[in-house]
Residue, then its C-alpha position, 0 to 999 in steps of 0.5 A: x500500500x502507497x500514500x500520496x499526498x499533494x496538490x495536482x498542477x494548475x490551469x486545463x493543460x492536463x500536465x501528467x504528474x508521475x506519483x511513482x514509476x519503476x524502470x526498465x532499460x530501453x523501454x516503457x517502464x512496467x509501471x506508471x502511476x499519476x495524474x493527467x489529463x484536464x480532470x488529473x485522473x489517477x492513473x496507472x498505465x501498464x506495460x509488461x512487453x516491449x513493442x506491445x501498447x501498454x494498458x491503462x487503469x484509472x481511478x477518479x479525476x481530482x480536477x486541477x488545482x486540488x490537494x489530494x491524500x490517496x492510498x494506493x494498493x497494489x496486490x498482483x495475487x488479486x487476478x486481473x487488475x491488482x490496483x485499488x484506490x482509496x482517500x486516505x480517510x477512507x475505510x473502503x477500497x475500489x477497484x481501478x477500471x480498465x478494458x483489460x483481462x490482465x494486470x499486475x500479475x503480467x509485470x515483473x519486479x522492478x529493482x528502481x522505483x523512481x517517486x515524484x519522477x519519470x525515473x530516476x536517469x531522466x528528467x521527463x514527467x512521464x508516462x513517456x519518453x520525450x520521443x513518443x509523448 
């Protein structure tokens, strides 16, 4: 389980805020987690294959310019998916939604994690390198 607190960026750019990225070499990274788009949507994008689209999960919008405290829960034993959200104050957990049959169960275990950055040899937003953004 993850705590992230913060505010999401200013204005309708729907400038991407990376909460939390693991890295792989050369590619995408396996995990994504953050805000974007104009709704600041919690987001985690997916990617277990290079040269394979990532799949995206998302969680509720926060809007622009709001303070947030979210909890993030991931649990690649949970089947499709693994990726729960919650306010921080609250009791119960909710699924992140995707049109996708699998999830966390398909990455493999990152040795960097990078937190509030793209990662860590990098000094993009993220979910993408500065080439495919």
């Amino acid at each position: 389980m993850l705590r992230f607190k913060g505010r999401t960026s200013f204005g309708s750019l729907g400038t991407c805020q990376t909460l939390l990225s693991t890295n792989r070499a050369g590619g995408l990274p396996p995990l994504w987690l953050g805000l974007r788009g104009a709704e600041q949507r919690l987001t985690a994008v997916l990617n277990y294959e290079a040269g394979r689209s990532p799949h995206y999960w998302l969680g509720p919008g926060i809007g622009s310019d709001n303070p947030f405290d979210i909890e993030v829960m991931l649990h690649s034993d949970m089947g499709p998916g693994g990726l729960m959200y919650r306010a921080a104050d609250d009791k119960g957990w909710t699924s992140m939604s995707a049109a996708s049959a699998w999830g966390l169960e398909r990455i493999c275990a990152s040795q960097e994690w990078s937190v509030g950055h793209y990662s860590a040899d990098s000094d993009h937003t993220g979910p993408y390198p500065a080439a495919v953004k």
